[in-house]
C-alpha positions, 0 to 999 in steps of 0.5 A, spaced: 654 438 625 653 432 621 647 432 615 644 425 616 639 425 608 632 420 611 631 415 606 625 419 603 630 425 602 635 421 598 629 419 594 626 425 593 633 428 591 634 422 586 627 423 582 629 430 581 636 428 578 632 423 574 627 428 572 632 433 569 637 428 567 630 425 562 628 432 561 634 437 560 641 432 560 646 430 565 649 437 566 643 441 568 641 434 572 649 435 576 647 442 576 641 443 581 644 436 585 650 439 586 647 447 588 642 443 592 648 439 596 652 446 597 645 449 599 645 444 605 652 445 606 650 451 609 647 447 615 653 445 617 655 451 620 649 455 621 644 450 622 638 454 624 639 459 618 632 456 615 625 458 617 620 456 620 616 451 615 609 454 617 605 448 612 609 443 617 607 447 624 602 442 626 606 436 627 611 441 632 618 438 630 620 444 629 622 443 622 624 448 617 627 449 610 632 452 606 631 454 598 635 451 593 632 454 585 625 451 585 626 447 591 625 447 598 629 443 603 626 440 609 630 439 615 631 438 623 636 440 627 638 435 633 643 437 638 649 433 634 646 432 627 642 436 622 636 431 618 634 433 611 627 429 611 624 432 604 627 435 598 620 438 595 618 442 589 615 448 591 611 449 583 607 444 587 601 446 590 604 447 597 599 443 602 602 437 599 608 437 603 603 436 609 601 429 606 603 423 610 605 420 604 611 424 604 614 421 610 617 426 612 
């Protein structure tokens, strides 16, 4: 399986970066970058091993996630790829990941 990050993904991951990078340093910014990359990783493989993102039921894309520290990552499985469309900070309140400015 191929692991396709939407614009909005990649956008997400990099204000995370830069949020950590500003607030703790660039090694605990290349920390959780890298943790949730090796999250992702586990797609490749096990492409069905998220569950079922319930906030998400409604738009019936069959997404689900995978949780990476404080961080949920959002994604489809397509039968020759998988798309990562957010990378979401589960300290938010969790209805705003429904929020049709996310873009996902």
């Amino acid at each position: 399986m191929k692991i396709i990050w939407s614009d909005f993904a990649r956008a997400m991951l990099k204000d995370i970066y830069y949020y950590h990078k500003e607030v703790a340093g660039i090694p605990i910014a290349q920390k959780i970058r890298d943790r949730i990359f090796k999250t992702v990783r586990q797609l490749i493989k096990h492409p069905h091993s998220g569950q079922i993102e319930e906030f998400l039921l409604s738009l019936n894309e069959g997404h689900r996630y995978l949780i990476s520290g404080n961080y949920k990552i959002i994604y489809k499985v397509f039968d020759k790829h998988i798309l990562i469309t957010d990378v979401f900070d589960t300290r938010q309140n969790p209805i705003k990941i429904n929020n049709p400015k996310r873009n996902i």
